[in-house]
Every structure is written in structure tokens, then in C-alpha cells.
Chimera marker file (.cmm) of the C-alpha trace (Angstrom):
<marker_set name="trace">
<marker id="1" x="39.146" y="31.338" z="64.265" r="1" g="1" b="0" radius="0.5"/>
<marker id="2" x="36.902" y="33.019" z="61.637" r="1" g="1" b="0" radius="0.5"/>
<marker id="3" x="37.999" y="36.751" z="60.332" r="1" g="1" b="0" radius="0.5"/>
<marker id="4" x="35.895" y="38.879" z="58.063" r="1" g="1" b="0" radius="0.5"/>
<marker id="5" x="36.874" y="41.559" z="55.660" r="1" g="1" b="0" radius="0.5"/>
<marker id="6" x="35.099" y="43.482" z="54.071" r="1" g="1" b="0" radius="0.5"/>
<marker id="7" x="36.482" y="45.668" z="50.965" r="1" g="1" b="0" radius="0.5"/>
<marker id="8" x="33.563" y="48.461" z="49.334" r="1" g="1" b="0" radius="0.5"/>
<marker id="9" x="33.609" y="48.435" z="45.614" r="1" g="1" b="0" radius="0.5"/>
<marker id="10" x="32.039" y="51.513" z="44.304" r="1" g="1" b="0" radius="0.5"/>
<marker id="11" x="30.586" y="52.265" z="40.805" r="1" g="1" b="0" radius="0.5"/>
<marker id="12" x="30.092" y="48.751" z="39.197" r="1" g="1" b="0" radius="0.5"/>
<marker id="13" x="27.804" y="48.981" z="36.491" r="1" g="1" b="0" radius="0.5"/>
<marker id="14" x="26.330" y="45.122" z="36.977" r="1" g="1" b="0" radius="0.5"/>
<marker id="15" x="22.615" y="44.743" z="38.418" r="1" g="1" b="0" radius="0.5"/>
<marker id="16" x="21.831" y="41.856" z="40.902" r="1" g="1" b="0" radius="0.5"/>
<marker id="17" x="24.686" y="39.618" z="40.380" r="1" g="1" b="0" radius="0.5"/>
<marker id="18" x="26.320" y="36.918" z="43.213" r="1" g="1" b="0" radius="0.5"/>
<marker id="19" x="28.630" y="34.678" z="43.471" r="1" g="1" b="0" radius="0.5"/>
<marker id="20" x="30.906" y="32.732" z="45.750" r="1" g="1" b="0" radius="0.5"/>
<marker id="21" x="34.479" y="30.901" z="45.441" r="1" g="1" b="0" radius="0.5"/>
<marker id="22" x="36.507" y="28.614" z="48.131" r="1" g="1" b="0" radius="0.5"/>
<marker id="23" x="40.165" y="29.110" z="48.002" r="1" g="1" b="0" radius="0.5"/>
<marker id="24" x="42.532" y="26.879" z="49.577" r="1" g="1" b="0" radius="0.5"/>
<marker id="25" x="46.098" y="27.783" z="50.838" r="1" g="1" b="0" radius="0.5"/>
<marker id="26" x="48.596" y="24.960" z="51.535" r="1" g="1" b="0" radius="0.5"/>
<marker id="27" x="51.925" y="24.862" z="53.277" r="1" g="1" b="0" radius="0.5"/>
<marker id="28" x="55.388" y="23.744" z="51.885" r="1" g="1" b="0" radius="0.5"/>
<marker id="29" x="54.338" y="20.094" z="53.101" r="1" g="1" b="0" radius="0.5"/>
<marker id="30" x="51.206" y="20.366" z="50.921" r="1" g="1" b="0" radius="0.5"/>
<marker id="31" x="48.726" y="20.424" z="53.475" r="1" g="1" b="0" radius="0.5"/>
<marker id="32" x="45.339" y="22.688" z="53.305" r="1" g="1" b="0" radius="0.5"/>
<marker id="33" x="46.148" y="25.751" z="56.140" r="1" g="1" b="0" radius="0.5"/>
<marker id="34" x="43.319" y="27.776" z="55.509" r="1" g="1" b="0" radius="0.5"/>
<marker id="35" x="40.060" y="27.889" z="53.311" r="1" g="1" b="0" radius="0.5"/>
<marker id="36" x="38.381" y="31.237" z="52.313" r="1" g="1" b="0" radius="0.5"/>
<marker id="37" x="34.904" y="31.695" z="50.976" r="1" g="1" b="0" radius="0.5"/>
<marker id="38" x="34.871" y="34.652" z="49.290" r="1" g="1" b="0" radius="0.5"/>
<marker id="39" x="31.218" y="36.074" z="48.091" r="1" g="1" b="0" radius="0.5"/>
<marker id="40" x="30.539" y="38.911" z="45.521" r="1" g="1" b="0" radius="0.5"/>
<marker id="41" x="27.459" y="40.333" z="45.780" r="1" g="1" b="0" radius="0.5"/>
<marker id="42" x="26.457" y="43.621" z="43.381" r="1" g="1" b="0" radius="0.5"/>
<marker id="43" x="23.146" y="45.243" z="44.276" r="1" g="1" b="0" radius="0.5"/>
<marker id="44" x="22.556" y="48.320" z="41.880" r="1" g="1" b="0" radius="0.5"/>
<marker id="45" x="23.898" y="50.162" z="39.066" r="1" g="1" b="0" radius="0.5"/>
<marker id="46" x="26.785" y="52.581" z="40.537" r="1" g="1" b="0" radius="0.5"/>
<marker id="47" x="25.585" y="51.932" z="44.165" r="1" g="1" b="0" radius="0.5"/>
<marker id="48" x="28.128" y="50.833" z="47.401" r="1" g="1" b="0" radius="0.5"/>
<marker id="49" x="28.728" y="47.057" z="46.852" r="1" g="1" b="0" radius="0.5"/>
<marker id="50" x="31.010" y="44.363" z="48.961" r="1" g="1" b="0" radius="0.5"/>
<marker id="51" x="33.024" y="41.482" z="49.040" r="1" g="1" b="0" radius="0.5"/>
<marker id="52" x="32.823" y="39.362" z="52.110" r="1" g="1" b="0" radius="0.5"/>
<marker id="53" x="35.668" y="37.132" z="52.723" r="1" g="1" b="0" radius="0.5"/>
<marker id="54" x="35.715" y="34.629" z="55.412" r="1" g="1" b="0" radius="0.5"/>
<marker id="55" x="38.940" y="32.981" z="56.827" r="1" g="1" b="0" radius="0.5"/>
<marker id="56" x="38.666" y="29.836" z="58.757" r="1" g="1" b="0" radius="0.5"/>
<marker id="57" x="41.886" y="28.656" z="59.977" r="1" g="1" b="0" radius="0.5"/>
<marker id="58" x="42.484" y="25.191" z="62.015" r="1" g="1" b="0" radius="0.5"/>
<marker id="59" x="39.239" y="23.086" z="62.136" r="1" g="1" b="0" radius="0.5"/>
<marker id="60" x="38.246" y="25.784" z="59.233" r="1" g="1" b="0" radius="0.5"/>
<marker id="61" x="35.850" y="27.030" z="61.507" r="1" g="1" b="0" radius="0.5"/>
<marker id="62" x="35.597" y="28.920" z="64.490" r="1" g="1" b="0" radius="0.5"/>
<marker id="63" x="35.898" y="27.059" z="67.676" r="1" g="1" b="0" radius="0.5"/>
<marker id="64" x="32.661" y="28.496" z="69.845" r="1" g="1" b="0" radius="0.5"/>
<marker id="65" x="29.845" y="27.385" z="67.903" r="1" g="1" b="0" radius="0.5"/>
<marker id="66" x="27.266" y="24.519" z="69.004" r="1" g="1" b="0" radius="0.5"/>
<marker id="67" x="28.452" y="22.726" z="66.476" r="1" g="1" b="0" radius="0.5"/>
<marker id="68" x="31.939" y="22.524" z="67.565" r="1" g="1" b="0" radius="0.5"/>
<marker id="69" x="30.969" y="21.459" z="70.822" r="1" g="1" b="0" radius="0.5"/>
<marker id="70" x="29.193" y="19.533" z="70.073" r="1" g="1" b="0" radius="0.5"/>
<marker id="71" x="31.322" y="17.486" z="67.443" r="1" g="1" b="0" radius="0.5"/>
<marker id="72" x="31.273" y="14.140" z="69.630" r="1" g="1" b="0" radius="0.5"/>
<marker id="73" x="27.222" y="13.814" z="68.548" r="1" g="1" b="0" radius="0.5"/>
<marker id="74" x="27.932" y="13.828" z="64.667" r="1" g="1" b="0" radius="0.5"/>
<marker id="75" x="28.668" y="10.850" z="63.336" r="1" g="1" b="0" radius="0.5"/>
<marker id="76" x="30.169" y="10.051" z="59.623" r="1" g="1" b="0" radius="0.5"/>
<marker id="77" x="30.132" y="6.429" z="58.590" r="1" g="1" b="0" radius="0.5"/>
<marker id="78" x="31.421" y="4.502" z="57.098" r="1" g="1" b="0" radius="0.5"/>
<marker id="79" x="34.859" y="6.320" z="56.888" r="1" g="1" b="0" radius="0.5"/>
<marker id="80" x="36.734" y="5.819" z="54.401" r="1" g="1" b="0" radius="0.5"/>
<marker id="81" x="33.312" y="5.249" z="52.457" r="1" g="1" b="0" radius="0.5"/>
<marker id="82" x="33.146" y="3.340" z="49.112" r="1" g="1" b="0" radius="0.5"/>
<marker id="83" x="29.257" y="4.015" z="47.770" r="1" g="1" b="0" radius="0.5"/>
<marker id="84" x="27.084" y="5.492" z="50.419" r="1" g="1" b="0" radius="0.5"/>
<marker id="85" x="28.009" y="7.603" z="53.324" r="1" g="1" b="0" radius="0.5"/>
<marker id="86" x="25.808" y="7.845" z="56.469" r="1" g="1" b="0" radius="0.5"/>
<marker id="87" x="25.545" y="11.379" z="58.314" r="1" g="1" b="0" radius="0.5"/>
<marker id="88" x="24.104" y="10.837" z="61.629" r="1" g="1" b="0" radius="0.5"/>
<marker id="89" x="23.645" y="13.955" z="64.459" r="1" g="1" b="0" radius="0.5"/>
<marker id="90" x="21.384" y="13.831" z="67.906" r="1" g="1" b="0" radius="0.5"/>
<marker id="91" x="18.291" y="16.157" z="67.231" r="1" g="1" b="0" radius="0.5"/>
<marker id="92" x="18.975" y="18.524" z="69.806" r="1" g="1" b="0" radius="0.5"/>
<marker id="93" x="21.956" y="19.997" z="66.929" r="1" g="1" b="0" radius="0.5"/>
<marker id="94" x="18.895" y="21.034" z="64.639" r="1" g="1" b="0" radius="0.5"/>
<marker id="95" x="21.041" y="20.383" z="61.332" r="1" g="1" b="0" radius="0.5"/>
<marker id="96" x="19.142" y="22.273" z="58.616" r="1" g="1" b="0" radius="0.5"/>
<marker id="97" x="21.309" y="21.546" z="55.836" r="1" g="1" b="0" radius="0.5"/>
<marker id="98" x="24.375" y="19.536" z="54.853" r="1" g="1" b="0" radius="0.5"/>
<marker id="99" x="27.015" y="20.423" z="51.831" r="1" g="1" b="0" radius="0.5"/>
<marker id="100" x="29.371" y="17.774" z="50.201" r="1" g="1" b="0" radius="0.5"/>
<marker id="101" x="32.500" y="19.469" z="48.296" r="1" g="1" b="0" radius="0.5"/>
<marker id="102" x="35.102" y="18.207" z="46.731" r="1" g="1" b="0" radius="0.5"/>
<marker id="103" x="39.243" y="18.399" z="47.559" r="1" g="1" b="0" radius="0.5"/>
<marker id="104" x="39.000" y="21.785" z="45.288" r="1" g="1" b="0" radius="0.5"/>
<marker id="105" x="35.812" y="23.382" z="46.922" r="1" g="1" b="0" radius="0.5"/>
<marker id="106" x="33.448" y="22.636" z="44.165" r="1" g="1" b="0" radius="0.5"/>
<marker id="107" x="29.915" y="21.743" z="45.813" r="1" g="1" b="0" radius="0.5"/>
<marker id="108" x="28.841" y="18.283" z="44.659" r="1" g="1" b="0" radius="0.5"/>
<marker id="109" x="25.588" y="18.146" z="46.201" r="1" g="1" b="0" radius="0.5"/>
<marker id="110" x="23.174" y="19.975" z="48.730" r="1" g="1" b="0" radius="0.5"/>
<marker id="111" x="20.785" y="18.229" z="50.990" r="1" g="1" b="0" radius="0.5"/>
<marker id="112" x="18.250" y="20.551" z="53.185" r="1" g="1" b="0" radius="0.5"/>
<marker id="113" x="17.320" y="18.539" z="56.095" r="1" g="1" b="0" radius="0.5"/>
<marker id="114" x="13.722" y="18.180" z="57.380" r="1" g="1" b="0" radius="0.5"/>
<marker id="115" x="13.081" y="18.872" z="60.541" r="1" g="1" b="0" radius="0.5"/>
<marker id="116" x="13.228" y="16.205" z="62.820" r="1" g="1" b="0" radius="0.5"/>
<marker id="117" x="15.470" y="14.360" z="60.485" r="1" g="1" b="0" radius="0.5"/>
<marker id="118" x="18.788" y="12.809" z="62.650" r="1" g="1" b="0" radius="0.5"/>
<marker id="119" x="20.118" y="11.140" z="59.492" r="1" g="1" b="0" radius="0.5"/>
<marker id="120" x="21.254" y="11.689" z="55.907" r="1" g="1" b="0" radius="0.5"/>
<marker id="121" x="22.907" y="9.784" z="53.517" r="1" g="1" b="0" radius="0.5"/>
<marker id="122" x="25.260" y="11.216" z="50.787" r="1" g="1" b="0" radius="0.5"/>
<marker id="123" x="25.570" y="8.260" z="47.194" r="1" g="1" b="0" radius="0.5"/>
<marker id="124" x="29.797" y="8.804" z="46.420" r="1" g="1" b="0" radius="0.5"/>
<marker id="125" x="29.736" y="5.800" z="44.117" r="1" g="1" b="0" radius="0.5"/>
<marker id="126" x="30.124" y="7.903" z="40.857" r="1" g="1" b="0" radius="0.5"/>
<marker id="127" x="33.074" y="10.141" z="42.503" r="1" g="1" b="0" radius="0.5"/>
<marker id="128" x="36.517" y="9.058" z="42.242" r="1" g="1" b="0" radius="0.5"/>
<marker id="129" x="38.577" y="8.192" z="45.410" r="1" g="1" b="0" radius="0.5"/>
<marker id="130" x="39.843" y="11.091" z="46.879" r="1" g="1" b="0" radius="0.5"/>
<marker id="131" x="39.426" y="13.402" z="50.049" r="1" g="1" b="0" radius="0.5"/>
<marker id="132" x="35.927" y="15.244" z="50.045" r="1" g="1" b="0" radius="0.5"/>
<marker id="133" x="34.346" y="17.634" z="52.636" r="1" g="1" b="0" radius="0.5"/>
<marker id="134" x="30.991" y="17.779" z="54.040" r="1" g="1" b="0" radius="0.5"/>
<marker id="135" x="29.560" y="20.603" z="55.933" r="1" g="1" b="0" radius="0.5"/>
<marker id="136" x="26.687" y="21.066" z="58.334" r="1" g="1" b="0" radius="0.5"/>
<marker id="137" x="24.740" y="23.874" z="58.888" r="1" g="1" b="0" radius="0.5"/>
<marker id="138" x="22.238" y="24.357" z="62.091" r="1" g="1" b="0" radius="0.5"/>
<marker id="139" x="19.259" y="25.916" z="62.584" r="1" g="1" b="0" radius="0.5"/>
<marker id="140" x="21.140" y="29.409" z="64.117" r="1" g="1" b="0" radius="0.5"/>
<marker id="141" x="23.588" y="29.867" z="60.415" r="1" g="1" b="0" radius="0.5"/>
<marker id="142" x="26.876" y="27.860" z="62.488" r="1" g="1" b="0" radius="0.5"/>
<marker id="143" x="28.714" y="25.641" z="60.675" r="1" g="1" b="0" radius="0.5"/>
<marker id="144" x="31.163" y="23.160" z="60.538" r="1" g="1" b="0" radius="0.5"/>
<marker id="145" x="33.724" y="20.685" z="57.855" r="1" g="1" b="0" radius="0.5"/>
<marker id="146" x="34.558" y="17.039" z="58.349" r="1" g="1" b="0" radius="0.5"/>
<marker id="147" x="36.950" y="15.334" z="56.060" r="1" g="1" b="0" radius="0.5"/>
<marker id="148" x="35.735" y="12.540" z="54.215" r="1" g="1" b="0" radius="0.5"/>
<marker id="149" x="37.672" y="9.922" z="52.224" r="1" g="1" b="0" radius="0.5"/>
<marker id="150" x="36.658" y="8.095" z="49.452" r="1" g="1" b="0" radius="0.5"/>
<marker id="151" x="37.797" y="5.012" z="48.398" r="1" g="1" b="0" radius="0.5"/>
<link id1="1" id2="2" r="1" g="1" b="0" radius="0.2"/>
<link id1="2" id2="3" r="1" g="1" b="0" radius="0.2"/>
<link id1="3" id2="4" r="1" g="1" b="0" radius="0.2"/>
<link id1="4" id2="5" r="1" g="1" b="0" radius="0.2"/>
<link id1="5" id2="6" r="1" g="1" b="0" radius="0.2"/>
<link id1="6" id2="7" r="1" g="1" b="0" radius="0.2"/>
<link id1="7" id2="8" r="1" g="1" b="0" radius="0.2"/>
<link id1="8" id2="9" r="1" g="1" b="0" radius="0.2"/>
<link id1="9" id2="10" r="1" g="1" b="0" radius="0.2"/>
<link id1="10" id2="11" r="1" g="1" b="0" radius="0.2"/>
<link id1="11" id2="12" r="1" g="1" b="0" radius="0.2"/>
<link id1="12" id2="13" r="1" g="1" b="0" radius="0.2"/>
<link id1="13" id2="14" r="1" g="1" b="0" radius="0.2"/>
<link id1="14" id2="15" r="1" g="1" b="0" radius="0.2"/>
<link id1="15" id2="16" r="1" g="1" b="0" radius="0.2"/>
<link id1="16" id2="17" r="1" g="1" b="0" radius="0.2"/>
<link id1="17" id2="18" r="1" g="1" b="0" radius="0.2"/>
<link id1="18" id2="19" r="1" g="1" b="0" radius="0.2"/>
<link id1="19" id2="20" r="1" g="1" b="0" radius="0.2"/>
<link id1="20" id2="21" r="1" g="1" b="0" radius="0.2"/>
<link id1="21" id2="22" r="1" g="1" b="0" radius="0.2"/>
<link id1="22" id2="23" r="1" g="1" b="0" radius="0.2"/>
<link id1="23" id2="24" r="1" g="1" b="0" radius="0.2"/>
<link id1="24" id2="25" r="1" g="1" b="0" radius="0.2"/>
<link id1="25" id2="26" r="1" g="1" b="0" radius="0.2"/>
<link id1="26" id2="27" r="1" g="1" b="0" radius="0.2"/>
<link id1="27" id2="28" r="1" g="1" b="0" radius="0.2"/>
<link id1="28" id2="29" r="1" g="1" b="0" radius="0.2"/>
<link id1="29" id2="30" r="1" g="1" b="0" radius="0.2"/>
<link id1="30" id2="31" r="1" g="1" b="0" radius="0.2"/>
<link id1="31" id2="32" r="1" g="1" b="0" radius="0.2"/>
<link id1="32" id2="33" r="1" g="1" b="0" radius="0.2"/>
<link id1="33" id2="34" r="1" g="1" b="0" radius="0.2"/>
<link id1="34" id2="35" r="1" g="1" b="0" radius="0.2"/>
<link id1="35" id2="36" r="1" g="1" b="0" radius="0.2"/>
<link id1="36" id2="37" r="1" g="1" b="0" radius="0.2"/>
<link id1="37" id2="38" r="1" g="1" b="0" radius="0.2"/>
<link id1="38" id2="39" r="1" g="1" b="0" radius="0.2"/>
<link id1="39" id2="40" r="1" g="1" b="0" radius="0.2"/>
<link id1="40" id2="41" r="1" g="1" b="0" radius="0.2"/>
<link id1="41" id2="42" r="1" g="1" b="0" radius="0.2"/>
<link id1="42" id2="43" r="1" g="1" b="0" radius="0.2"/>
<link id1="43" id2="44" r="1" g="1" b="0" radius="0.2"/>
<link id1="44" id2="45" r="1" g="1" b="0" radius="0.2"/>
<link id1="45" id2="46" r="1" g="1" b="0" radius="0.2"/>
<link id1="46" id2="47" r="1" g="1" b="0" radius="0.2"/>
<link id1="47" id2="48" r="1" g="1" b="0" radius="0.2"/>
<link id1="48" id2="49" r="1" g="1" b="0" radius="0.2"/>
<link id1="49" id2="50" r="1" g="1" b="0" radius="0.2"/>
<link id1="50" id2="51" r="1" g="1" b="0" radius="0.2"/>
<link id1="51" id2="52" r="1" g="1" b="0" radius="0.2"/>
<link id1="52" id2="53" r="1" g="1" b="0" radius="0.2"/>
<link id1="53" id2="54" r="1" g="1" b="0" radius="0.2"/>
<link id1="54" id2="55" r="1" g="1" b="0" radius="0.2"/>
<link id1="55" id2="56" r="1" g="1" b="0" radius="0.2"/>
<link id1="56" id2="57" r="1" g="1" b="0" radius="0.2"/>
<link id1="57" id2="58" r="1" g="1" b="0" radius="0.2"/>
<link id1="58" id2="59" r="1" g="1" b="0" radius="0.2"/>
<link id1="59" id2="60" r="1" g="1" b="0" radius="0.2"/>
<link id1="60" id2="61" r="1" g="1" b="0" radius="0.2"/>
<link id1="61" id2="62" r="1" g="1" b="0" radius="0.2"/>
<link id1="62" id2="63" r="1" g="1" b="0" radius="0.2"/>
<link id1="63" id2="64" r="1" g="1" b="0" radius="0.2"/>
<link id1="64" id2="65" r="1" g="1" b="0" radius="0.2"/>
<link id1="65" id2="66" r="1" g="1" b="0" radius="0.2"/>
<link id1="66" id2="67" r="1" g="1" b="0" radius="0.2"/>
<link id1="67" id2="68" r="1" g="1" b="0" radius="0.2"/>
<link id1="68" id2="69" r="1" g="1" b="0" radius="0.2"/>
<link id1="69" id2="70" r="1" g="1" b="0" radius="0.2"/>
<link id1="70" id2="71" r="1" g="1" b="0" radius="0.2"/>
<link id1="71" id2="72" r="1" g="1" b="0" radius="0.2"/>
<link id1="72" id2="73" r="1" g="1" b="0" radius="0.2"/>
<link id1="73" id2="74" r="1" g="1" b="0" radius="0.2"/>
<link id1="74" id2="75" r="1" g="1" b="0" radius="0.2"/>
<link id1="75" id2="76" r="1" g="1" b="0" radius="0.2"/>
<link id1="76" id2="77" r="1" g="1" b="0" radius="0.2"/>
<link id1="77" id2="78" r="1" g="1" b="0" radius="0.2"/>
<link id1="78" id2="79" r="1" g="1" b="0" radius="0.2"/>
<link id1="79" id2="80" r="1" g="1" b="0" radius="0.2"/>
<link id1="80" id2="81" r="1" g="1" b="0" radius="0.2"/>
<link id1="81" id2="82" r="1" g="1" b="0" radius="0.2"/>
<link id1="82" id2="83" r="1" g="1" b="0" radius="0.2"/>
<link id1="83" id2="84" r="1" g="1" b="0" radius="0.2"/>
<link id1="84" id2="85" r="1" g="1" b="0" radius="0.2"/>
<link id1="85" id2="86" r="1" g="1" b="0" radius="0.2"/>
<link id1="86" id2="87" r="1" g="1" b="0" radius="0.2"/>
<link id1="87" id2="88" r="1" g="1" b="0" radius="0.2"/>
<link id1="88" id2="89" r="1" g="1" b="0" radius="0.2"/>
<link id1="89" id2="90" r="1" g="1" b="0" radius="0.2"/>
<link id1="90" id2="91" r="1" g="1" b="0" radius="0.2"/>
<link id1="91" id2="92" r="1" g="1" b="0" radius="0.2"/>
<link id1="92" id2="93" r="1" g="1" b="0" radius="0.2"/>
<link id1="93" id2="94" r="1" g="1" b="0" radius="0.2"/>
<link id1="94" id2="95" r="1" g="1" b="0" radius="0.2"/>
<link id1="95" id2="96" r="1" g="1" b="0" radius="0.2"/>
<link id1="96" id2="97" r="1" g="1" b="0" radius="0.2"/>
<link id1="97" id2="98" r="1" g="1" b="0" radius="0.2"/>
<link id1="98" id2="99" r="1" g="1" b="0" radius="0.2"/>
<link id1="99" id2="100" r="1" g="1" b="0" radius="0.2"/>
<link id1="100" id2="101" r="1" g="1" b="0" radius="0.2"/>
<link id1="101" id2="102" r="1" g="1" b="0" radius="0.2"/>
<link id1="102" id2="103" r="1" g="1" b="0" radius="0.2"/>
<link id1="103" id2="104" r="1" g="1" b="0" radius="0.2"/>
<link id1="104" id2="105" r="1" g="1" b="0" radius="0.2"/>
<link id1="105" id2="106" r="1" g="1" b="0" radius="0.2"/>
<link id1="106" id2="107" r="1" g="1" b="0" radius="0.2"/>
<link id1="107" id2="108" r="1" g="1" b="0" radius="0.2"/>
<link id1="108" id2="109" r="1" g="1" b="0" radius="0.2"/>
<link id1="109" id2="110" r="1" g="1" b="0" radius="0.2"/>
<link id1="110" id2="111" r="1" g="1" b="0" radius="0.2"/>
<link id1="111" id2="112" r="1" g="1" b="0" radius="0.2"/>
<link id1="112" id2="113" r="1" g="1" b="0" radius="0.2"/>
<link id1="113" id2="114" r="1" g="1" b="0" radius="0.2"/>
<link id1="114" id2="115" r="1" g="1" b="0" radius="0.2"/>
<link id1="115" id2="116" r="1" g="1" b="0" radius="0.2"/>
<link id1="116" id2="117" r="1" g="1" b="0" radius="0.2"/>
<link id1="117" id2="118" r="1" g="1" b="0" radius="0.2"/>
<link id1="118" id2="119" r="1" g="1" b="0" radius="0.2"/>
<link id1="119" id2="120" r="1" g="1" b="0" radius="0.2"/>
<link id1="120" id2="121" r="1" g="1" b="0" radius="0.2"/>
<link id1="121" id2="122" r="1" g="1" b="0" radius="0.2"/>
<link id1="122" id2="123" r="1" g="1" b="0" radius="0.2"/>
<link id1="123" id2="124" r="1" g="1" b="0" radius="0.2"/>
<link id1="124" id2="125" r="1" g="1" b="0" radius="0.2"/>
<link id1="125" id2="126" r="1" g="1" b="0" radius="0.2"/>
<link id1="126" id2="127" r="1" g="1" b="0" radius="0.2"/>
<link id1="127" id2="128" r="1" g="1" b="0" radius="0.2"/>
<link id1="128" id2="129" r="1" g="1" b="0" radius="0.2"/>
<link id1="129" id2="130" r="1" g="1" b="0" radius="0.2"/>
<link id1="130" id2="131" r="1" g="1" b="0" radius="0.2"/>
<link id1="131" id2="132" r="1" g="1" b="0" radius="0.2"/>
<link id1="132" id2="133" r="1" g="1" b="0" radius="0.2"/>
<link id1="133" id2="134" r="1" g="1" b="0" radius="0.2"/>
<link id1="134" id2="135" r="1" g="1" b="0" radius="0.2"/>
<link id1="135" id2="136" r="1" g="1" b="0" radius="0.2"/>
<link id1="136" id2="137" r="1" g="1" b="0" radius="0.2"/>
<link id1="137" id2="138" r="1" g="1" b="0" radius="0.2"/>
<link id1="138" id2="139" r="1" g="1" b="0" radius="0.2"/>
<link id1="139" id2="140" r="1" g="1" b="0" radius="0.2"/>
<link id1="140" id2="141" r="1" g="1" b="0" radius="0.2"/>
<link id1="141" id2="142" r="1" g="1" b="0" radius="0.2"/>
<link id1="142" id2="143" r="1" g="1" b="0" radius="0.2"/>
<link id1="143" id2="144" r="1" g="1" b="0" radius="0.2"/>
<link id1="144" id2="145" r="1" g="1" b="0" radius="0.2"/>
<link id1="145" id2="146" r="1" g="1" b="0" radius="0.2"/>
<link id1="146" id2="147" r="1" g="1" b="0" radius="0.2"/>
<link id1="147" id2="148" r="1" g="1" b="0" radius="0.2"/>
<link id1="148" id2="149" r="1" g="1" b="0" radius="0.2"/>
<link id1="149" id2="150" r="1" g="1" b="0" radius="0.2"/>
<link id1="150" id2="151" r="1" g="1" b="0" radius="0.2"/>
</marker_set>
């Protein structure tokens, strides 16, 4: 389930300034239990600013999105990949754009997806083995993570 919270900053003194961090929390066992994307964003000289933080908890994202229920028409192969990893949807899921991070949340690369396009593929060869995540994006702003493992 996704939660937003906002917090108002006022009088910051920066002009036109952005940016955005994932933070992972883990339980005793050591596995990820929630991932927050937390965006800055300072408009004006002494004016109202905010900080958006979004909490995505189980899948990491919320369950009702097309996306999500659609998850049976997205297809990652192969996985584990060694070199090149395949990313393969059904048109009718409009992907518009496709993010592969890292274990820490560092974005490795960014594809934006032509129209029409029902297939990308990502070149891991020069990352080490690991877990990564890649994220799609649609056409109405919903997303959703898959785990990928490298080996």
C-alpha cells in the first residue's frame, strides 16, 4: 500500500533545486520491508516548499494499479540473467518507460519506451552479480518493481 506525507519547509533560501533518494528498511532477518522515495523539490527564495515521501510496503507498490493486475503479461527473461536481460509486456500495458536500480537504489540506466514497443532489453554484463530492480512505468504515471538477479 502506498502512503504519502507531505512535510512544508518554509523559508529556504535555494532557487529551483530537486532531488530524489530511495531508502531501504530491512528486518532483523535482513530482508528489504519497505522502500521510500523521498523527493526535495525548492521552488523560490523564502516561498512554501515540500518534501514528498512515498512508502511502498509489500510488492513496494500499491496493489490496484493496471500494472499489478496485470503482472502475469510482463515477462523478465532470462532470470537469473548473465549479460542481457529481455523485458517483454503485451501492448495493451502501454509501458512508457522502464528503470534498472541497483540493491542500494542507485538508478543504473533509463530506457523511455516508444510507443508500440512490447520489448526492451537491459546489457548487465559490466554489473557485478547481485540482486537489481527494474521498474515499469505506464502511460497513466503507475508503476511497478521486479527483482532481478544477476549472475
Amino acid at each position: 500500500m502506498k502512503k504519502k506525507i507531505f512535510v512544508i519547509l518554509l523559508g529556504i533560501s535555494v532557487n529551483g533545486v530537486s532531488s530524489q533518494t530511495l531508502e531501504f528498511t530491512y528486518d532483523a532477518a535482513g530482508n528489504q520491508i519497505q522502500r521510500e522515495l523521498v523527493t526535495l523539490t525548492v521552488n523560490s527564495v523564502m516561498s512554501t516548499n515540500s518534501v514528498e515521501t512515498e512508502k511502498e510496503e509489500d510488492t513496494m507498490l500499491p496493489k490496484s494499479n493496471s500494472l499489478n493486475e496485470n503482472s502475469t503479461a510482463i515477462e523478465f527473461y532470462p532470470n537469473p540473467v548473465v549479460d542481457l536481460l529481455n523485458v517483454e509486456w503485451k501492448s495493451s500495458l502501454q509501458i512508457t518507460q522502464i528503470i534498472l536500480f541497483d540493491g542500494t537504489g542507485k538508478m543504473l540506466q533509463l530506457k523511455k519506451v516508444n510507443e508500440g514497443t512490447t520489448i526492451e532489453t537491459f546489457n548487465l554484463s559490466t554489473y557485478s552479480s547481485g540482486t537489481y530492480y527494474i521498474r515499469l512505468f505506464d502511460a497513466f504515471q503507475q508503476s511497478k518493481s521486479y527483482k532481478i538477479i544477476k549472475k
